[in-house]
N, C-alpha and C positions, 0 to 999 in steps of 0.2 A: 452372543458372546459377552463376557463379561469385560467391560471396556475398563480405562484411565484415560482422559481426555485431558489432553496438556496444552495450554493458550493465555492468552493477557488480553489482547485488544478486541474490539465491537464485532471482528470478520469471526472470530472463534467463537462469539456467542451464539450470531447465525447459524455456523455449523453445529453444534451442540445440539440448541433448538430443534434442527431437524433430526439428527440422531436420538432425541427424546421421544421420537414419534412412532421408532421403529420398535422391535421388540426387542435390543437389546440392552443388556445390564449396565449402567453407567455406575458402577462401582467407585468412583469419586474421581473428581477433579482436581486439578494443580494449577496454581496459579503463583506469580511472585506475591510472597510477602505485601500487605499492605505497607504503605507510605503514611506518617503522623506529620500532620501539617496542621497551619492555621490558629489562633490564638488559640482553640479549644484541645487544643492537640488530640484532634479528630484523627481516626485510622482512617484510607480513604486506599480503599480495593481496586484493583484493575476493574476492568467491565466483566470479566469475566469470570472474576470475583465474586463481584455482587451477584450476579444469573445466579451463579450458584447455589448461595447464601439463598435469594429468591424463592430460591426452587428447591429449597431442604435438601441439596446434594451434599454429600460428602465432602467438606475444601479441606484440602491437604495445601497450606501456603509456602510457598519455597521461602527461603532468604539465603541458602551455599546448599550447592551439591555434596559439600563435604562433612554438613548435619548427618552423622549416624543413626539420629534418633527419624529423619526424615526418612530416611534408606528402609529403615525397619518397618517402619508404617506405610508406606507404598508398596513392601514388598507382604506385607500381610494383606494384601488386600487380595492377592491370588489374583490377577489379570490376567486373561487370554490375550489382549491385544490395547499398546495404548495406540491414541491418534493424537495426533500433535498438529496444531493451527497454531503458527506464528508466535511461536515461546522463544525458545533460547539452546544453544548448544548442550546437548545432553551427553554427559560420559557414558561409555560402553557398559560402565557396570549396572547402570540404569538401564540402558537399553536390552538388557539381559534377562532381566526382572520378567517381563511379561513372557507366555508359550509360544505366540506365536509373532513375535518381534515388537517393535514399533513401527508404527507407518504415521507418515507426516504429507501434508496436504500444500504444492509448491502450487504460488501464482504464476506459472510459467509453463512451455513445452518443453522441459527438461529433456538433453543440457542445456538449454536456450537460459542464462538469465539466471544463472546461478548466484544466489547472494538475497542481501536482504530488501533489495527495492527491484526485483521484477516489473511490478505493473508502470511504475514510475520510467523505467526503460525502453520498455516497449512504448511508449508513448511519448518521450525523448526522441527514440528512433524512428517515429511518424509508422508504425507497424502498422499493417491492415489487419492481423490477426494477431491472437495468442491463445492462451490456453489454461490449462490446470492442470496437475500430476499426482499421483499417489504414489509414492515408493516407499521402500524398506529404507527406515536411516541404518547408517554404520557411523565410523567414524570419525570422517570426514561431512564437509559443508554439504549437504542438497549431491550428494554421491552413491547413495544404491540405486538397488534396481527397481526399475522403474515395475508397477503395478497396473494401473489402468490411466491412460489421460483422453481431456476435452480439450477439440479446438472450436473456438469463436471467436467472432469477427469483432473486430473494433473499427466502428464508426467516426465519421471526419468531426462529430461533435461529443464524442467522448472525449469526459479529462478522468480525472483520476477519481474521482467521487463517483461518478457511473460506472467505471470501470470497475470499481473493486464490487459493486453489488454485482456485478455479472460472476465476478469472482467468485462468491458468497452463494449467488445461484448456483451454477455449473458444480463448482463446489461441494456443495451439500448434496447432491446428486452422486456425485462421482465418489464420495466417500462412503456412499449407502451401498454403493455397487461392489465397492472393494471390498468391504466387511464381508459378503457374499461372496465375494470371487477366491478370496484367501480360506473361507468355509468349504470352499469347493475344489481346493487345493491346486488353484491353474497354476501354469507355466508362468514367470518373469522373465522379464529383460535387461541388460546391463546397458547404462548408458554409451552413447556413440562418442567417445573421448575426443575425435576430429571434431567436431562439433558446440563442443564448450563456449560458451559467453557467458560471464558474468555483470551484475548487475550490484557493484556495492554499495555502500550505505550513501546517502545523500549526504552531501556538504554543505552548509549555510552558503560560501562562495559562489553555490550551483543558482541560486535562487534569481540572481541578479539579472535581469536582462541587459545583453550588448546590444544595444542598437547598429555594431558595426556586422554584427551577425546577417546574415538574411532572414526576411519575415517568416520564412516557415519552421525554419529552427526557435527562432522567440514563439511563434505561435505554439510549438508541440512543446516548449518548454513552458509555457501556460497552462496549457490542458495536462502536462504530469504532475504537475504542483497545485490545480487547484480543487478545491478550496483552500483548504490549508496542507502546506505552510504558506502557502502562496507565492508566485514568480512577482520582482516589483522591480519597479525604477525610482530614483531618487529624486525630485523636486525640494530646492533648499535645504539638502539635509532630510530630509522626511520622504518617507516610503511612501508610494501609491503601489499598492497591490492591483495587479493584471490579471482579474480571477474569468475574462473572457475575451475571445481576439474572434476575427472573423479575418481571413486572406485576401487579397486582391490583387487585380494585375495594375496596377497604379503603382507605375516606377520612380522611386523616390529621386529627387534631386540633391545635388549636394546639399545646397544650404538646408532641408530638410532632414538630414539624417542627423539621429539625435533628438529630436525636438517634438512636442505633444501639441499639436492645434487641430482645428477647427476648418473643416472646411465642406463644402455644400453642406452643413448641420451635420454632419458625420465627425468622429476624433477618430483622428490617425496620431501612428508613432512610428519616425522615420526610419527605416531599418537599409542595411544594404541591398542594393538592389530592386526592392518592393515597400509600400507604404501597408503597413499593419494597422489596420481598423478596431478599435477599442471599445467594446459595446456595456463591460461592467467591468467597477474596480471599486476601490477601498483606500481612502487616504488614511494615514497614519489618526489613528484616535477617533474614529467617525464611523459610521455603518457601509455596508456596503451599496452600492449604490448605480444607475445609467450613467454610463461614461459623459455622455452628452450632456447631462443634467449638472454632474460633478465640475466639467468643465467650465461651463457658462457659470458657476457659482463661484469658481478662481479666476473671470476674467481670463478665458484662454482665448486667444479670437485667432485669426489667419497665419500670424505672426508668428503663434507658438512663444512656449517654453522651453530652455535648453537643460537636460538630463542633465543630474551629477554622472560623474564617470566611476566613481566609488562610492 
C-alpha cells in the first residue's frame, strides 16, 4: 500500500521503523513544523522529523491545517492509507484524502482511555493489563471502529518508560497486521459506548505527591510519571523527584506522615496509612541518583524532614 504516516514524538519513530521493513510504500510523512530556537536560530524537528530527514523520506511539515498549499501536496501524493502515531486532531477533509481511510494507533483497549495520556492512566489506576488498538478515525477523539487490538500485562515494576516501549512493541506489530487485515477487507467493530473512560491530558498539579494519600496511590503515581516529568515532593522550596518507590506493609504513624527519613538504612516517605520506601530520586539541579546515598548527603537521619504542602 501506498502509506502517509502522521507522528511527532520518539513512539512514531519505532512504529515507522518497523513499517520501513515491510514491503510497503511510505509515500511521505508529516510532521509539525520545526521550532527555531537558540542563539543560532537553529530549526529543530520533532523526532520524527529528523527519522525522516534521515532516512531521505518525503517530510511534508505541518504548521495549520488550514495551509491550502499543504492540502494540495498531501493530497498529490495519491495515499491508499494514512497511519497516525501520536499527532494531533486531524479535520475530516484530511481524513478524506486517502482510499482507504486513515487509521491511527491508541495506547489503550479502546474505549478504555480515551484521550491523550492512556499509558499514564492505566498506571494511575494500578492496571494489571492494557493494551493497544487500531481503528478508523472520524471526527470525533479515539471514536471509530475499532480494527484489530493487543492485550498485555503490566507488571508491579513498570512505570511509564517501560511501559510505552511495550507500547512501541505490541504496536508496531499490530499495525503490520492491520495494513493486511484492511488489504483483505475484514469485518470492523464499533466501540462499546457503555464502556467509555477517558484519560485526559496531564496537569503539572497531578505531579505533586500528597503524602495524606495512601502509599499505593503515590507509589502508581511514581511509576506514571517516571522518568520524566517526574512525581516530586517539595523540601525547602526545591523539588526531589520520586523516579522510584518500592510498597510496604509498615504502617505509618502519625508523627511520620509527611516526612522523608531514614530508618534501618532504608528512606521512607510517610504516606496515609503505609510507609512508602524510596530507592531513587533527583534533587532539584543535581543527577539522579540512590535514595539512600541522596539522603545521608542532606543529613536525613531518624527524625526526618517535613514536606512542603505546596
Amino acid at each position: 500500500m501506498k502509506i502517509v504516516f502522521l507522528g511527532n514524538p520518539n513512539v512514531s519513530v519505532s512504529i515507522l521503523s518497523s513499517l520501513l521493513k515491510t514491503e510497503n510504500d511510505i509515500v511521505g510523512v508529516v510532521s509539525n513544523s520545526p521550532k527555531i530556537s537558540g542563539r543560532g536560530l537553529k530549526k529543530r524537528y520533532t523526532p520524527l522529523g529528523i527519522y525522516a530527514i534521515n532516512k531521505k523520506l518525503k517530510l511534508l511539515c505541518l504548521s495549520s491545517f488550514k495551509d491550502e498549499k499543504f492540502y494540495r501536496a498531501l493530497k498529490k501524493l495519491n495515499p491508499d492509507l494514512f497511519i497516525v502515531v501520536a499527532f494531533k486532531i486531524i479535520p475530516q477533509k484530511f481524513l478524506n484524502i486517502p482510499k482507504f481511510g486513515a487509521i491511527n494507533l491508541h495506547a489503550s483497549l479502546l474505549p478504555n482511555y480515551r484521550g491523550a495520556s492512556p499509558i499514564q492512566y492505566a498506571l494511575l489506576n494500578g492496571d494489571n493489563k492494557t493494551g493497544v488498538t487500531t481503528f478508523f478515525m472520524d471526527d470525533k477523539i479515539d471514536n471509530g471502529k475499532i480494527i484489530m487490538q493487543k492485550e498485555f500485562k503490566i507488571n508491579d515494576n513498570d512505570n511509564y518508560e517501560s511501559l510505552i516501549r511495550k507500547v512501541e512493541s505490541h504496536g508496531s506489530e499490530l499495525v503490520i497486521k492491520t495494513i493486511d487485515n484492511i488489504a483483505n477487507n475484514a469485518k470492523y467493530q464499533q466501540q462499546d459506548e457503555s464502556n467509555i473512560s477517558y484519560a485526559p491530558k496531564i496537569q503539572k498539579e497531578m505531579l505533586l505527591i500528597n503524602c495524606f494519600e495512601n502509599s499505593n496511590t503515590n507509589h502508581n503515581k511514581v511509576r506514571a510519571f517516571a522518568p520524566i516529568p517526574g512525581a516530586f515532593v517539595k523540601i525547602n522550596n526545591k523539588r526531589l523527584k520520586i523516579l522510584k518507590t518500592r510498597k510496604t506493609s509498615i504502617r505509618s504513624l502519625k508523627d511520620n506522615i509527611s516526612k522523608i527519613f531514614i530508618k534501618k538504612n532504608k528512606v521512607f516517605i510517610g504516606c496515609s496509612e503505609r510507609l512508602l520506601e524510596l530507592l531513587e530520586v533527583q534533587f532539584e539541579g543535581k543527577k539522579k541518583m540512590n535514595a539512600l546515598s541522596w539522603a545521608r548527603g542532606q543529613i536525613i537521619g531518624s527524625k526526618g524532614v517535613i514536606l512542603n504542602e505546596s
